[in-house]
VEXVEX-630276 format. One record per residue (C-alpha): x, y, z; residue in one letter; residue number from 0. Coordinates in steps of 0.001 Angstrom, whole numbers, plus 500000, padded with zeros to 6 digits. Last residue first. Layout:
% residues N
{X X&Y Y&Z Z&type A&seq NUM};
...
***
This chain:
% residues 308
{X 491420&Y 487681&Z 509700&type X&seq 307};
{X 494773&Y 486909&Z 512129&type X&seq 306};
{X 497568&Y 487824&Z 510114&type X&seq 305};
{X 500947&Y 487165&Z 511212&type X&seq 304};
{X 504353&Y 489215&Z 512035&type X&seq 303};
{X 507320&Y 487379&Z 514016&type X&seq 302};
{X 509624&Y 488823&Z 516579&type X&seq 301};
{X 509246&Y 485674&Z 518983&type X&seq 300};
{X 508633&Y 487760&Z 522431&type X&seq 299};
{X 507186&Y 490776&Z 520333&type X&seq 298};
{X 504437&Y 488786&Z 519149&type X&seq 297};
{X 502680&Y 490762&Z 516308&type X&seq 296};
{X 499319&Y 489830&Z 515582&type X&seq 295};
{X 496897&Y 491228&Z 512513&type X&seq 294};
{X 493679&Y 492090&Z 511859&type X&seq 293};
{X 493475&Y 493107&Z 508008&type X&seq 292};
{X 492869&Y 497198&Z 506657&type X&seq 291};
{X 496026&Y 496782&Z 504767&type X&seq 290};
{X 496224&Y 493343&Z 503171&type X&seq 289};
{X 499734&Y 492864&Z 502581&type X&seq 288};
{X 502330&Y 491720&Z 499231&type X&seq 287};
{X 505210&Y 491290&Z 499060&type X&seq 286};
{X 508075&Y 493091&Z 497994&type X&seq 285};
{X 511193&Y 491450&Z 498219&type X&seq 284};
{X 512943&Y 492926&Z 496345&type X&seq 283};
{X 512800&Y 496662&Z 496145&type X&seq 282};
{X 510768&Y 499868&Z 497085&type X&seq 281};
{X 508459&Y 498563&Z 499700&type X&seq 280};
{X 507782&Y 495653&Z 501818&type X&seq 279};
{X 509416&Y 492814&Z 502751&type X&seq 278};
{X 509548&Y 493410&Z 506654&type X&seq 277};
{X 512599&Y 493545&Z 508367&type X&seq 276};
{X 511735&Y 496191&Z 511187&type X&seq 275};
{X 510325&Y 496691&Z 514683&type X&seq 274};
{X 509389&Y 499526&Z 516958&type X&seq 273};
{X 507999&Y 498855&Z 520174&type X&seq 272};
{X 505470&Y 501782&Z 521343&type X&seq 271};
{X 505611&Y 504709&Z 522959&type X&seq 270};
{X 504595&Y 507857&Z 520550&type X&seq 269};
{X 507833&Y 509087&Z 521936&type X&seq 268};
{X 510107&Y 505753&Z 521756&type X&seq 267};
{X 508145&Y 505088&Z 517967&type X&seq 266};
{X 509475&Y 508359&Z 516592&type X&seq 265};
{X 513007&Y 508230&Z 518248&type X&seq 264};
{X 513732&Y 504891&Z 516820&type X&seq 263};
{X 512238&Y 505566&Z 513455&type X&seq 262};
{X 514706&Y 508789&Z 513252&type X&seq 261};
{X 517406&Y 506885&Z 514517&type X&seq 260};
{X 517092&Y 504032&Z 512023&type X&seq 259};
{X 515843&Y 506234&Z 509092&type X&seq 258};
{X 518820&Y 506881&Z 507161&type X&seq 257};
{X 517428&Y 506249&Z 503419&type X&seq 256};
{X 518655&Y 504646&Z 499969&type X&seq 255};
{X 515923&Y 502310&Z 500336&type X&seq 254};
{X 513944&Y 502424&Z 504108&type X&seq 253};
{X 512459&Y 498848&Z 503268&type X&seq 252};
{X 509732&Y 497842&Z 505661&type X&seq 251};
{X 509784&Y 499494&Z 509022&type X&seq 250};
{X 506973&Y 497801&Z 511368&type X&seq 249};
{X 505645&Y 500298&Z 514293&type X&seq 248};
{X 503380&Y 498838&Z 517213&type X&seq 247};
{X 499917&Y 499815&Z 519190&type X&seq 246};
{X 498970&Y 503120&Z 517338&type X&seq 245};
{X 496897&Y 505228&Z 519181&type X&seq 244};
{X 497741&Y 508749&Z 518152&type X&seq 243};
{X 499966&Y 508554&Z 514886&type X&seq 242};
{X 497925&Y 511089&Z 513135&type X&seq 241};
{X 497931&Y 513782&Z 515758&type X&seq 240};
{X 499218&Y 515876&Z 513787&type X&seq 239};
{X 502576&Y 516376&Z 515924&type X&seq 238};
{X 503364&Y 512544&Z 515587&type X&seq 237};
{X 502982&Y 512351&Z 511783&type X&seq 236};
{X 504312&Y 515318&Z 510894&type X&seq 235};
{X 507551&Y 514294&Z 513436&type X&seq 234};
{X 507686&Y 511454&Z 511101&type X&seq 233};
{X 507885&Y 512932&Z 508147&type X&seq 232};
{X 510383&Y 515363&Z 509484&type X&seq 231};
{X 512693&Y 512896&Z 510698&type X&seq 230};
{X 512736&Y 511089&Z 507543&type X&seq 229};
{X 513621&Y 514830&Z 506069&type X&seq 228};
{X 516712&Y 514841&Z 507994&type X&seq 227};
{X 517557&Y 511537&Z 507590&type X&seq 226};
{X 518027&Y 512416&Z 503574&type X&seq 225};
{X 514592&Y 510473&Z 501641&type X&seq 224};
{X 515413&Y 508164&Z 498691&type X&seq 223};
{X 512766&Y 505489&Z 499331&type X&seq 222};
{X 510105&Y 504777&Z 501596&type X&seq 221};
{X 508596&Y 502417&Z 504084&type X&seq 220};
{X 506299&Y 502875&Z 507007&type X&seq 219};
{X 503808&Y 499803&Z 508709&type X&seq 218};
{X 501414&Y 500830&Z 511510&type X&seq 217};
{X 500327&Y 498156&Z 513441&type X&seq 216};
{X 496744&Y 500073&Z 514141&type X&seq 215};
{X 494963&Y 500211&Z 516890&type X&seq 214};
{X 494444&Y 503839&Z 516254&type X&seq 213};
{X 495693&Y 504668&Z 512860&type X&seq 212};
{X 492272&Y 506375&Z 512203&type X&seq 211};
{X 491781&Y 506087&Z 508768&type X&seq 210};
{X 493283&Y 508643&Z 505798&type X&seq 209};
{X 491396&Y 510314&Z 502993&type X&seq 208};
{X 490216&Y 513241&Z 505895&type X&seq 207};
{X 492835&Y 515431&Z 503891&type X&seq 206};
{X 494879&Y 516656&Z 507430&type X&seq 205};
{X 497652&Y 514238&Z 506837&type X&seq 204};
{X 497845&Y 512958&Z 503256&type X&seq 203};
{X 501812&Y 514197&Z 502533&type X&seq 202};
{X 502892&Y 512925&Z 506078&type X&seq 201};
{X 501519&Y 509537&Z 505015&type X&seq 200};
{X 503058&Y 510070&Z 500666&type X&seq 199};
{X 506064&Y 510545&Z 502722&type X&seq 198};
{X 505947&Y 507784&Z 504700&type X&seq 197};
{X 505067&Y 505203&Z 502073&type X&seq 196};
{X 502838&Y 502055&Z 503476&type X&seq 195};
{X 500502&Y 502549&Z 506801&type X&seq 194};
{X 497558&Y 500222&Z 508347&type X&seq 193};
{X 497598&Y 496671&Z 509127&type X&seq 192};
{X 494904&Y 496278&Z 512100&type X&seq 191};
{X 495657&Y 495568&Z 515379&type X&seq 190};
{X 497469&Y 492429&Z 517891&type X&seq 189};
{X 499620&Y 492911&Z 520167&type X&seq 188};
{X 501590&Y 489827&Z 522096&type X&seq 187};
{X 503972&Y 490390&Z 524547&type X&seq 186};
{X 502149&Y 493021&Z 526437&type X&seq 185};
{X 504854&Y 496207&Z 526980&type X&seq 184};
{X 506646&Y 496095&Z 530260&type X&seq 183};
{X 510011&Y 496666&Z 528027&type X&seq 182};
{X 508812&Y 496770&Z 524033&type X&seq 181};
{X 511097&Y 499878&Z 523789&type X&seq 180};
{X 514172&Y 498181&Z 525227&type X&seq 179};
{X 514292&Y 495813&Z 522106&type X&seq 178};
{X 514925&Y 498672&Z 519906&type X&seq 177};
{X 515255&Y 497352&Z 516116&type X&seq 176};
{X 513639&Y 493712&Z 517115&type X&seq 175};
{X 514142&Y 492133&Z 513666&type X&seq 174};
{X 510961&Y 490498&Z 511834&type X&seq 173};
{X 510076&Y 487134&Z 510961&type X&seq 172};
{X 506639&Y 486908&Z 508569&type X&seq 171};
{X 504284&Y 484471&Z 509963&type X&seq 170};
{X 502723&Y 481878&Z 507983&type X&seq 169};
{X 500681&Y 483090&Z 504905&type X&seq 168};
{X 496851&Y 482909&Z 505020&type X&seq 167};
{X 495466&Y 482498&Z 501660&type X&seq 166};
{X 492718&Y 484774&Z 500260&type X&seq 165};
{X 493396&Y 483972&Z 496672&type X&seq 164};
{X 494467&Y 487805&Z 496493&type X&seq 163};
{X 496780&Y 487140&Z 499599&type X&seq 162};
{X 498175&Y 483464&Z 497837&type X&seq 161};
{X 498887&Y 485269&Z 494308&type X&seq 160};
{X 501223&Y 488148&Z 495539&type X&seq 159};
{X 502537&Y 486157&Z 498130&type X&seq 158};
{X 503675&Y 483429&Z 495819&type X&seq 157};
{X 504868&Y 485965&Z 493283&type X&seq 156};
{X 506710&Y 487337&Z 495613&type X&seq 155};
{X 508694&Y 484425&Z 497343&type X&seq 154};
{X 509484&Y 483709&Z 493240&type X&seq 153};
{X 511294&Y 486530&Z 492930&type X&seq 152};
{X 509562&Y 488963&Z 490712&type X&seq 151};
{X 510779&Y 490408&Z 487335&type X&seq 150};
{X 512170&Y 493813&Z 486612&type X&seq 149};
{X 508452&Y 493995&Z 484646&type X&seq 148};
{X 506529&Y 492270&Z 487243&type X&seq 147};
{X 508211&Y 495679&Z 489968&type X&seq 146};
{X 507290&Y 498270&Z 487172&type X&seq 145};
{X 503267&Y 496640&Z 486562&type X&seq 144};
{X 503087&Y 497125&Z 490176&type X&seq 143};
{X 503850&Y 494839&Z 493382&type X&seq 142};
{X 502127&Y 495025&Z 496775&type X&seq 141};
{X 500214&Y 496880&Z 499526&type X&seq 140};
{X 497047&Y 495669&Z 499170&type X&seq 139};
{X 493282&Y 497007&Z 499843&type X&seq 138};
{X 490842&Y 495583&Z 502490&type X&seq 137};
{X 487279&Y 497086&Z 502350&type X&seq 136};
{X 485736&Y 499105&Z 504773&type X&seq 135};
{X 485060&Y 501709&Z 501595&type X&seq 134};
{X 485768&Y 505127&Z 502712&type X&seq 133};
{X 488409&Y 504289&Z 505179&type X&seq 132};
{X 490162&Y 501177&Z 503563&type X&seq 131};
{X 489393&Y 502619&Z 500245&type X&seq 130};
{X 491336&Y 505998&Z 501326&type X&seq 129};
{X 494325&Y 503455&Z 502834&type X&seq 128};
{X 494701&Y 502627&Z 499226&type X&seq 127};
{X 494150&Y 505767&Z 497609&type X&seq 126};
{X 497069&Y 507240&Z 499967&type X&seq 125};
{X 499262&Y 504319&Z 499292&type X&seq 124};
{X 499227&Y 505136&Z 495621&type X&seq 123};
{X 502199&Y 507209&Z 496013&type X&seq 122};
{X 504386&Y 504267&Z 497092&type X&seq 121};
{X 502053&Y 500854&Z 497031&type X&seq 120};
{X 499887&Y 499086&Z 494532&type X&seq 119};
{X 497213&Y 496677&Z 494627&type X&seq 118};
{X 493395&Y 497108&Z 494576&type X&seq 117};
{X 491632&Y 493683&Z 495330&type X&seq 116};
{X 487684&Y 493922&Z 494350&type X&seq 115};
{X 484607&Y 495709&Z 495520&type X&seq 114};
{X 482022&Y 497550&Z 492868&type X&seq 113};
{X 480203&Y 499261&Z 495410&type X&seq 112};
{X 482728&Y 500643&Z 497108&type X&seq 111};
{X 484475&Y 501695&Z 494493&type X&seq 110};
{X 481501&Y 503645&Z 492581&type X&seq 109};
{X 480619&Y 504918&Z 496256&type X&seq 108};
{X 484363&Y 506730&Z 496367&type X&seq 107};
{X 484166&Y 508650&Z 493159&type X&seq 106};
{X 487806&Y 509666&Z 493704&type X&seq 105};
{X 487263&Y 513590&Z 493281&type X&seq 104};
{X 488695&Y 514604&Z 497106&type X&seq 103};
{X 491833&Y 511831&Z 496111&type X&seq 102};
{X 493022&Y 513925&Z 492467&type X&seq 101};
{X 496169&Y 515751&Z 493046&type X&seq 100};
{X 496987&Y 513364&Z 496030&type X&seq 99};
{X 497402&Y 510458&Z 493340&type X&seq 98};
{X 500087&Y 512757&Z 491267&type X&seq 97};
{X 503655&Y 511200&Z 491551&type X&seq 96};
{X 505818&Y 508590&Z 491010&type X&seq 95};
{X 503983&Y 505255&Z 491850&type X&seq 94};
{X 503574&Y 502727&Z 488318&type X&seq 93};
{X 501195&Y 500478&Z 486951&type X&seq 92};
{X 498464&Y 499635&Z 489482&type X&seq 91};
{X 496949&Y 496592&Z 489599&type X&seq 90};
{X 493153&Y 496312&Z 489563&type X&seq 89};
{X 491296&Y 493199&Z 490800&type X&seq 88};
{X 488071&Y 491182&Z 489208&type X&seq 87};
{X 487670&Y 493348&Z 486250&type X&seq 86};
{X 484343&Y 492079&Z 484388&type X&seq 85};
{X 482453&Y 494399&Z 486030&type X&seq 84};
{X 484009&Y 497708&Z 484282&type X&seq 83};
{X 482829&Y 501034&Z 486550&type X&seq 82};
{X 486060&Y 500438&Z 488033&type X&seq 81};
{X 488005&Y 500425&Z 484543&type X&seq 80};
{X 485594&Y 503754&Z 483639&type X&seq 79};
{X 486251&Y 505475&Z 487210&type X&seq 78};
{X 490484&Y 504534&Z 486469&type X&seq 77};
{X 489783&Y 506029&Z 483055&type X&seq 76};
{X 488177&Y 509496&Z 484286&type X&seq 75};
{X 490863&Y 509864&Z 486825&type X&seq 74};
{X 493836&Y 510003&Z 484708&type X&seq 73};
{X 492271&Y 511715&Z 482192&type X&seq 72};
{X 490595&Y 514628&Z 484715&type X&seq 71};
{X 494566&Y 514950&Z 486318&type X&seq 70};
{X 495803&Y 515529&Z 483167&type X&seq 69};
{X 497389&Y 511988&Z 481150&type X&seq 68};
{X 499973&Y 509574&Z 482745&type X&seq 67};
{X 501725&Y 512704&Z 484829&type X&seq 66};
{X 505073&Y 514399&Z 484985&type X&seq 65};
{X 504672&Y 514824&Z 481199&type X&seq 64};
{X 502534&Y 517906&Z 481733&type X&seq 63};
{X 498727&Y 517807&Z 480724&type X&seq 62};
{X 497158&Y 516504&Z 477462&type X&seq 61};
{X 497762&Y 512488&Z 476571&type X&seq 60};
{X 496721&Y 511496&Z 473275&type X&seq 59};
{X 496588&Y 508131&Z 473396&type X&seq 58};
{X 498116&Y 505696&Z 470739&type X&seq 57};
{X 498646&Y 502715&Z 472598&type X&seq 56};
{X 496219&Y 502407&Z 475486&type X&seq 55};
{X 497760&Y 503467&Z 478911&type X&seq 54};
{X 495228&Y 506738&Z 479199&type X&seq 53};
{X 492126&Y 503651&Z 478396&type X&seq 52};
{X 492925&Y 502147&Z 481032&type X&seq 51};
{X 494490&Y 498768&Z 480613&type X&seq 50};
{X 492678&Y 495157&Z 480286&type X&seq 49};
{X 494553&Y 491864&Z 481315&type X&seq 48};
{X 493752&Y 488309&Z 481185&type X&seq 47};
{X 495354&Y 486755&Z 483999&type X&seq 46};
{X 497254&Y 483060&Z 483802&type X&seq 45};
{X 500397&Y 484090&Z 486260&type X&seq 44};
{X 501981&Y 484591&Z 482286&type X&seq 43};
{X 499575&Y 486894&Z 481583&type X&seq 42};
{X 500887&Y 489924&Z 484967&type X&seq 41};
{X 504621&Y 489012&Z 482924&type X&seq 40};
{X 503099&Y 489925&Z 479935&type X&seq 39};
{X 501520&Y 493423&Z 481546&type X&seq 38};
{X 504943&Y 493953&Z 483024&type X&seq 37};
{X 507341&Y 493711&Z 479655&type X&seq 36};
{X 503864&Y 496082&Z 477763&type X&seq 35};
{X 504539&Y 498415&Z 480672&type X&seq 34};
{X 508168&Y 498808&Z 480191&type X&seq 33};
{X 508031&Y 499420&Z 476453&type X&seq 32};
{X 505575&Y 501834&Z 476600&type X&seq 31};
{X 507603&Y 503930&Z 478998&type X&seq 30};
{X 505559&Y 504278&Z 482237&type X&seq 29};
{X 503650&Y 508235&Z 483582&type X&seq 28};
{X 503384&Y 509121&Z 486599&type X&seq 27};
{X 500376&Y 509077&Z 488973&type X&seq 26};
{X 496868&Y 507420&Z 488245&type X&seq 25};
{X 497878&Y 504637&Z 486113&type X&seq 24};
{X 495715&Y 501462&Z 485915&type X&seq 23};
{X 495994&Y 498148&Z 484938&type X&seq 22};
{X 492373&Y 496214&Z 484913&type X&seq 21};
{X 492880&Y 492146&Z 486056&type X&seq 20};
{X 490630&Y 489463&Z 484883&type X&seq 19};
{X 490647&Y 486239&Z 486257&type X&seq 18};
{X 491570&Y 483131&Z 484868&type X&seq 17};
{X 494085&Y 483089&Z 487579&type X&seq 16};
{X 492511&Y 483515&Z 491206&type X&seq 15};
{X 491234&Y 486511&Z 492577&type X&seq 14};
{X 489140&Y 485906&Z 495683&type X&seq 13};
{X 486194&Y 489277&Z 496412&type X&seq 12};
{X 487326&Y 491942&Z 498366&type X&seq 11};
{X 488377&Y 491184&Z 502378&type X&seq 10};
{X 486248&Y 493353&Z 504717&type X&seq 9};
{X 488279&Y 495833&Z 506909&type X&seq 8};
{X 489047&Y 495223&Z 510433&type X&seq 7};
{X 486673&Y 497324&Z 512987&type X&seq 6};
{X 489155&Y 498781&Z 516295&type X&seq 5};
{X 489113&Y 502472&Z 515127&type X&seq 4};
{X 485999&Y 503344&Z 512719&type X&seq 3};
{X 485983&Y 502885&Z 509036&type X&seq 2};
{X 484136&Y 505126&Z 507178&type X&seq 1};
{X 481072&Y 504456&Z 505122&type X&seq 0};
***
């Protein structure tokens, strides 16, 4: 199925400790040593774990280093942890690089019809808004394996544990960036989470993997991106098309990055109110959001909550 502009994804099935949780690595590859710290920090929260079967100590990995395992490993053991019913919610290990390599093979009906909580963000973000299109199912933008091995704060873990037990948070503050651009604007918007890593956006444009972003509150992050190149993400996005109909922008954490102007710019000529602040992306905090989910943004109070 594909998700059509204005429909709000379905929320996957309640994870609660106890559960089991798959780990899987579609992009780069983790040191041993960090992914065994991560996976005992993911046990500790009271999960059992399971890994795919190109994390498993002692596999033979073929293809270049930049990857966990050639592009038909990687994707052959995330299909056999989906195909697994016992997982109740995959966690991603790691981002780096190598998801867009392998999106047009994603067996897309086995996920759909085996639904659960995907979380991840940074290059995975184009898998995850892939399941919100192809599947109509929510997927989360969140910690990996990396971020519970440096060790959550404890405002993460809660939201990593309350949005896959289907709690409702209370409403994330945000800071008005360009308070002019929300001038004779409605005070309240509300739309559906969409977005994540702007490079790994501008990267998917054009693939048919991404949803509409109209009506969407579309949230951007990244990390370790010159302004110049920020700019040029988001003038992908705007030129494409892509960013046609979106009701609000969000910036989560721009790390290491000069995006204000750029972000400014972006959302004054797509015209809509641009706001940042949120805890999302490459450091602490990092919590964790349904993408795909209603949401409501009042401008007047500068706060963030979700609706359904």
């Amino acid at each position: 199925m594909t998700l059509h502009p204005g429909s709000s994804a379905r929320r996957p099935p309640l994870v609660v400790p106890g559960d089991r949780v798959g780990i899987a690595a579609l992009s780069g590859r983790i040191e041993a040593a960090r992914l065994s710290t991560g996976v005992a920090a993911l046990e500790e929260l009271g999960f059992s774990t399971v890994v795919a079967s190109n994390l498993r100590s002692g596999s033979r990995l073929s293809g270049r280093p930049l990857f966990a395992g050639s592009d038909a490993e990687r994707l052959d053991a995330f299909h056999e942890l989906v195909a697994d019913e016992s997982v109740a919610a995959i966690v991603f290990a790691r981002g780096g690089y190598g998801v867009t390599r392998i999106l047009e093979q994603v067996d897309w009906a086995l996920l759909a019809s085996r639904p659960r909580a995907y979380v991840g963000y940074s290059d995975l973000a184009p898998l995850l808004l892939g399941l919100v299109a192809r599947t109509g199912m929510v997927a989360f933008h969140g910690p990996m394996v990396v971020d519970f091995e440096r060790g959550l704060l404890p405002e993460e873990r809660q939201s990593f544990l309350g949005a896959l037990a289907g709690e409702r948070p209370p409403a994330w503050p945000l800071d008005a960036v360009a308070p002019g651009l929300s001038a004779g604007r409605p005070r309240v918007i509300e739309g559906r989470l969409l977005g994540g890593c702007l490079s790994m956006l501008a990267a998917t444009v054009g693939t048919g993997l991404l949803p509409s972003f109209e009506d969407s509150i579309l949230v951007l992050e990244d990390i370790d991106e010159p302004e110049y190149r920020i700019d040029r993400l988001l003038t992908q996005l705007r030129t494409s098309g892509q960013a046609a109909g979106v009701r609000a922008v969000i910036a989560g954490h721009f790390t290491n990055c000069d995006a204000r102007a750029s972000l400014i710019d972006f959302a004054d000529s797509v015209g809509v109110p641009l706001f940042g602040g949120l805890p999302a992306g490459h450091e602490a905090p990092n919590h964790t959001f349904p993408l795909g989910a209603r949401i409501r943004l009042d401008a007047g109070t500068a706060t963030l909550e979700i609706v359904s």
